[in-house]
C-alpha atoms as an extended CHARMM CRD file, in Angstrom:
* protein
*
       121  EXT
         1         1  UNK       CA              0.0000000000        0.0000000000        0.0000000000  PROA      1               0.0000000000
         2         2  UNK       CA              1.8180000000        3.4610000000       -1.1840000000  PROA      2               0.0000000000
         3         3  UNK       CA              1.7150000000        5.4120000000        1.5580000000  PROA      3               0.0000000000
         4         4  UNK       CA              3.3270000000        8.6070000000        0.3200000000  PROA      4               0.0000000000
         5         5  UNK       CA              2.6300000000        9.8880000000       -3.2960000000  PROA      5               0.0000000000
         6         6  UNK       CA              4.9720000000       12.5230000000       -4.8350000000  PROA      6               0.0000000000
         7         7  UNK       CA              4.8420000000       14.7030000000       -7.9030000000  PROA      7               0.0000000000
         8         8  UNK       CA              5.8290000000       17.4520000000       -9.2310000000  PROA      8               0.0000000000
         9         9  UNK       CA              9.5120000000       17.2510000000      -10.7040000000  PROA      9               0.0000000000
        10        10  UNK       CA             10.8550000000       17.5780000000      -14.2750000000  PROA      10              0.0000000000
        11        11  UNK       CA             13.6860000000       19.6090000000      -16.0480000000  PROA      11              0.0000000000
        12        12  UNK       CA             14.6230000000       23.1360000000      -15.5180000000  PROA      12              0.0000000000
        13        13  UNK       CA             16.6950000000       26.1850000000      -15.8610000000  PROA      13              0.0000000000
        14        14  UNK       CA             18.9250000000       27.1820000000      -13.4990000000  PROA      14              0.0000000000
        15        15  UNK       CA             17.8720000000       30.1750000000      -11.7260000000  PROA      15              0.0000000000
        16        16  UNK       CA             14.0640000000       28.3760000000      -12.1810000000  PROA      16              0.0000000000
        17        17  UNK       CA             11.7210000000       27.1650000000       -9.7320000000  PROA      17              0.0000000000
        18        18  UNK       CA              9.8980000000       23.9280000000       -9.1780000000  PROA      18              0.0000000000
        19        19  UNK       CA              7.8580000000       22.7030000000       -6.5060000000  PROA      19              0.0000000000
        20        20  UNK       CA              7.2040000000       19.4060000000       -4.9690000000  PROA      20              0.0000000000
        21        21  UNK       CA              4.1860000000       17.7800000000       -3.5100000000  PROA      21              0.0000000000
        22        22  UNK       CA              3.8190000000       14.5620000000       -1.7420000000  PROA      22              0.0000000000
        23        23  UNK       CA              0.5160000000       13.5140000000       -0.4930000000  PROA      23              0.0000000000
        24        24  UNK       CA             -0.2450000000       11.4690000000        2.1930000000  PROA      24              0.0000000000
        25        25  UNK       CA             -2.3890000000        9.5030000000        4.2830000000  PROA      25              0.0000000000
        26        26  UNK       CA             -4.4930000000       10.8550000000        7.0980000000  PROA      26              0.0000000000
        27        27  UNK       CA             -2.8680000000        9.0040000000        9.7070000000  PROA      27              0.0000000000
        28        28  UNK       CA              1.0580000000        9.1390000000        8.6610000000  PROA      28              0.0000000000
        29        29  UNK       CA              0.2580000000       13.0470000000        8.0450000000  PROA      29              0.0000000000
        30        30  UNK       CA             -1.4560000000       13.3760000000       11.0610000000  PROA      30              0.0000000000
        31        31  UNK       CA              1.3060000000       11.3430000000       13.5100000000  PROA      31              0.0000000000
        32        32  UNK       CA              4.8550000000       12.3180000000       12.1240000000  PROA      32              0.0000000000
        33        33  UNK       CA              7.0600000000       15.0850000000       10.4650000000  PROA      33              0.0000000000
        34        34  UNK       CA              7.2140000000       14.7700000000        6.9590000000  PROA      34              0.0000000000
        35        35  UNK       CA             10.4910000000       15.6090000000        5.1550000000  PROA      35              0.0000000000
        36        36  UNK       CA             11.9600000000       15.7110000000        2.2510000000  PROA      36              0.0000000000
        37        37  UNK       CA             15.7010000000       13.8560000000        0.9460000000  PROA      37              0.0000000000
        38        38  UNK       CA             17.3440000000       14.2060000000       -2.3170000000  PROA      38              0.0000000000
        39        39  UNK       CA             19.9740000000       11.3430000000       -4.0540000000  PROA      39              0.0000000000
        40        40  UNK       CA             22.3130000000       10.8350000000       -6.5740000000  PROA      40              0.0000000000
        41        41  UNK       CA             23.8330000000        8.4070000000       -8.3750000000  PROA      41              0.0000000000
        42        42  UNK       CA             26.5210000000        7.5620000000       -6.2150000000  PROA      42              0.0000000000
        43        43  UNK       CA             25.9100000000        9.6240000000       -3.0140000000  PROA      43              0.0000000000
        44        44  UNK       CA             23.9240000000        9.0570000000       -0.1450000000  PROA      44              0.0000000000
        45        45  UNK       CA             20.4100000000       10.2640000000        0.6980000000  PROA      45              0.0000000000
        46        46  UNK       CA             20.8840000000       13.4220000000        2.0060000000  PROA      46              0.0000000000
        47        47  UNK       CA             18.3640000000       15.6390000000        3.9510000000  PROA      47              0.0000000000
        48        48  UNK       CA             16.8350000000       18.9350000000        2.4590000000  PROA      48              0.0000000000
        49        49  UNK       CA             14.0900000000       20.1010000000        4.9270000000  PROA      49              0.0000000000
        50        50  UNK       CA             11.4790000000       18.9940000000        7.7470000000  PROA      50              0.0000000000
        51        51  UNK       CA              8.1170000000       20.1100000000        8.6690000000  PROA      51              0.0000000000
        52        52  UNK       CA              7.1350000000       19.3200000000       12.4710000000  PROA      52              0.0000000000
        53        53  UNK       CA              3.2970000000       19.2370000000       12.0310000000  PROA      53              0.0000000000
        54        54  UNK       CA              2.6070000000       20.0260000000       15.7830000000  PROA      54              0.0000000000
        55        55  UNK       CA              4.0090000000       23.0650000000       15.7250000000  PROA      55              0.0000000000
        56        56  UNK       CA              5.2530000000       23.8830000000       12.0330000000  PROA      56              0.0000000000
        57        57  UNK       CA              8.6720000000       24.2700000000       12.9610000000  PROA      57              0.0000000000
        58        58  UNK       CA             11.1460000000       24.2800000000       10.0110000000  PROA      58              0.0000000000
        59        59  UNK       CA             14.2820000000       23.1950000000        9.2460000000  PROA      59              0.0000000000
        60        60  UNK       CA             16.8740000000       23.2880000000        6.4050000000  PROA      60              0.0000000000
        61        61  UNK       CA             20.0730000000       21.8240000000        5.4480000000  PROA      61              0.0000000000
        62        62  UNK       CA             22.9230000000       24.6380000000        4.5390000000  PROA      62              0.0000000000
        63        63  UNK       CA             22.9300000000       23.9950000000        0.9710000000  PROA      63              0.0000000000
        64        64  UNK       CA             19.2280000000       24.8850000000        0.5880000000  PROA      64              0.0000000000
        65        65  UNK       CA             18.4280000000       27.2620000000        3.0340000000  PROA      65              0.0000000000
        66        66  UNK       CA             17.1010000000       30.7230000000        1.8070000000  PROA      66              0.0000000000
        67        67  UNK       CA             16.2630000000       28.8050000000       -1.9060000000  PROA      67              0.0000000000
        68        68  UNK       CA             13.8880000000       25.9760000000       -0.6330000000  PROA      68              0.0000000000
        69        69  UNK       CA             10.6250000000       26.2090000000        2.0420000000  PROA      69              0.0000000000
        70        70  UNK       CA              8.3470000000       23.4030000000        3.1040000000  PROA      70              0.0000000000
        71        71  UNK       CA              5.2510000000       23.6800000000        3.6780000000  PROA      71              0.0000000000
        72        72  UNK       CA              2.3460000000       21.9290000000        4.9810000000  PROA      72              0.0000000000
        73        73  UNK       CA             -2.1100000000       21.5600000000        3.7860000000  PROA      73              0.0000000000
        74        74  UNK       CA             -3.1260000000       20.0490000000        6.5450000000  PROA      74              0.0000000000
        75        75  UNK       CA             -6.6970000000       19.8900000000        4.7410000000  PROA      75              0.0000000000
        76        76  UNK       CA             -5.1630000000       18.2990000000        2.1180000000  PROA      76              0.0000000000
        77        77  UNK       CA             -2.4890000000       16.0720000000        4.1040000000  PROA      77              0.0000000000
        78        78  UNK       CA              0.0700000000       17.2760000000        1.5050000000  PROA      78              0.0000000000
        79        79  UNK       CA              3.5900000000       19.0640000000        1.8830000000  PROA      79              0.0000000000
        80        80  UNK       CA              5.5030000000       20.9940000000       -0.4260000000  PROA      80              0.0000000000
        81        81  UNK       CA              8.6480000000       21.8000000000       -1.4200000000  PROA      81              0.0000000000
        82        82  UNK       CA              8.9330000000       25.1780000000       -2.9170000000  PROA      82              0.0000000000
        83        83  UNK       CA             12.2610000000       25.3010000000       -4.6280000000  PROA      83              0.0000000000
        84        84  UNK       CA             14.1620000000       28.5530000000       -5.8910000000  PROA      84              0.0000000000
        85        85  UNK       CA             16.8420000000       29.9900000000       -7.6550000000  PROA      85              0.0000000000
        86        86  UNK       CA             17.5320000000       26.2500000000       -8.7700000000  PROA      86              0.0000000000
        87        87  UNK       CA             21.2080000000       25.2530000000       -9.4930000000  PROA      87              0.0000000000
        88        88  UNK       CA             22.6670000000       21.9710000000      -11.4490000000  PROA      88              0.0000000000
        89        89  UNK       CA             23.8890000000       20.6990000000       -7.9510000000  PROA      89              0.0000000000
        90        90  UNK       CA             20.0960000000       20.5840000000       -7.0780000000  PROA      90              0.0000000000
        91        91  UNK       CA             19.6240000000       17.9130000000       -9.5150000000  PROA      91              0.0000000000
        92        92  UNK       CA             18.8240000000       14.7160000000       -7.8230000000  PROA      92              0.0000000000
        93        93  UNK       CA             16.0830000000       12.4790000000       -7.0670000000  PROA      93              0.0000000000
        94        94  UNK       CA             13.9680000000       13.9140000000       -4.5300000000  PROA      94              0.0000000000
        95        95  UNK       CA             12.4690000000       11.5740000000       -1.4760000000  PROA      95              0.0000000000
        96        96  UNK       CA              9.3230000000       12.6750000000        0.4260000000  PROA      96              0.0000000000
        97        97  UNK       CA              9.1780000000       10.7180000000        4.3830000000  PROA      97              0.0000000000
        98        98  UNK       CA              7.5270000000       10.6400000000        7.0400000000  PROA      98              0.0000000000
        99        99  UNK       CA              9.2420000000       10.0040000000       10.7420000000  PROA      99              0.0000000000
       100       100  UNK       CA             10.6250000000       11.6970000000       13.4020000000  PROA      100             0.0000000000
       101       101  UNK       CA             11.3930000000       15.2410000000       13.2840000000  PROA      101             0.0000000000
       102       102  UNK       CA             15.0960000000       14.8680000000       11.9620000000  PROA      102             0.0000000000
       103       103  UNK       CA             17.7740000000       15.6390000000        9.8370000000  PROA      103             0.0000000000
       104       104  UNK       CA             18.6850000000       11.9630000000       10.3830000000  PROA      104             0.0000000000
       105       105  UNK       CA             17.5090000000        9.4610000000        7.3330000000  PROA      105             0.0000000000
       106       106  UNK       CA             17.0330000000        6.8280000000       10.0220000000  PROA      106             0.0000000000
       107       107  UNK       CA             14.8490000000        8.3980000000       11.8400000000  PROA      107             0.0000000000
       108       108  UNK       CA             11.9750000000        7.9720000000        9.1150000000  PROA      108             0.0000000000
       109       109  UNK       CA              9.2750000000        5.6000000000        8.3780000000  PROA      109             0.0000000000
       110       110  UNK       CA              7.6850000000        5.9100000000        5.6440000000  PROA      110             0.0000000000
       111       111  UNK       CA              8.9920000000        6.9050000000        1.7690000000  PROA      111             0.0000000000
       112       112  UNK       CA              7.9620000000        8.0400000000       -1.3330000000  PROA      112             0.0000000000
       113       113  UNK       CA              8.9900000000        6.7100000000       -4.7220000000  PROA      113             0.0000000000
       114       114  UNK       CA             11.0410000000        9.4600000000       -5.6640000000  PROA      114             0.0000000000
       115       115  UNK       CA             11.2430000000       12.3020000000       -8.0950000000  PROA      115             0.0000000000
       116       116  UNK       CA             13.9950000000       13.3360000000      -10.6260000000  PROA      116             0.0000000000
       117       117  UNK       CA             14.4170000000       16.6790000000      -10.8690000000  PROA      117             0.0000000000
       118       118  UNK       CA             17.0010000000       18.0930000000      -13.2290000000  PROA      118             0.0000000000
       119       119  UNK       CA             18.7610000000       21.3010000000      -13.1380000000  PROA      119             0.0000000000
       120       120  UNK       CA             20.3610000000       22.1180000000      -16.6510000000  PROA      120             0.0000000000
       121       121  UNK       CA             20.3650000000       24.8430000000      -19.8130000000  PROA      121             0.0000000000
């Protein structure tokens, strides 16, 4: 049973914008943060951002922060990831999860399939 659904990527400029959604179910939106990863070929899953949904605190990894923002529709048990002034290092396959409230991949439950998005003229 998919228990986190993401769209949203594709190919763009750099100095573009692109933003992510990931929808999921009542209960895993309702219980843990939701965050979002990015990986590529190679590397590691590193971590982008997390939303704490009891009290929407925020927080970023260096290499995003001031370009990215998460968000959260609770009415829609969806979060976003608004992504700005794009560069090629931001291309990667992008991981929505659901977990603790953590910079730390291990501290999640539940992922999403992934989405590529590609940073390139």
């Amino acid at each position: 049973q998919v228990q986190l659904v993401e769209s949203g990527g594709g190919l763009v400029q750099p100095g573009g914008s692109l933003r992510l959604s990931c929808e999921a179910s009542e209960r895993i939106f309702s219980t843990y943060a939701m965050g979002w990863f990015r990986q590529t070929l190679g590397k590691s899953r590193e971590f982008v951002a997390t939303s704490n949904w009891v009290d929407n605190r925020t927080h970023y990894a260096d290499s995003v922060k001031g370009r990215f923002t998460i968000s959260r529709d609770n009415a829609k048990n969806t979060v976003y990831l608004q992504m700005n002034s794009l560069k090629p290092e931001d291309t990667a396959v992008y991981y929505c999860a659901a977990g603790g409230w953590s910079a730390v991949r291990y501290e999640y439950v539940y992922w999403g399939q992934g989405v590529q998005v590609t940073v390139s003229s």
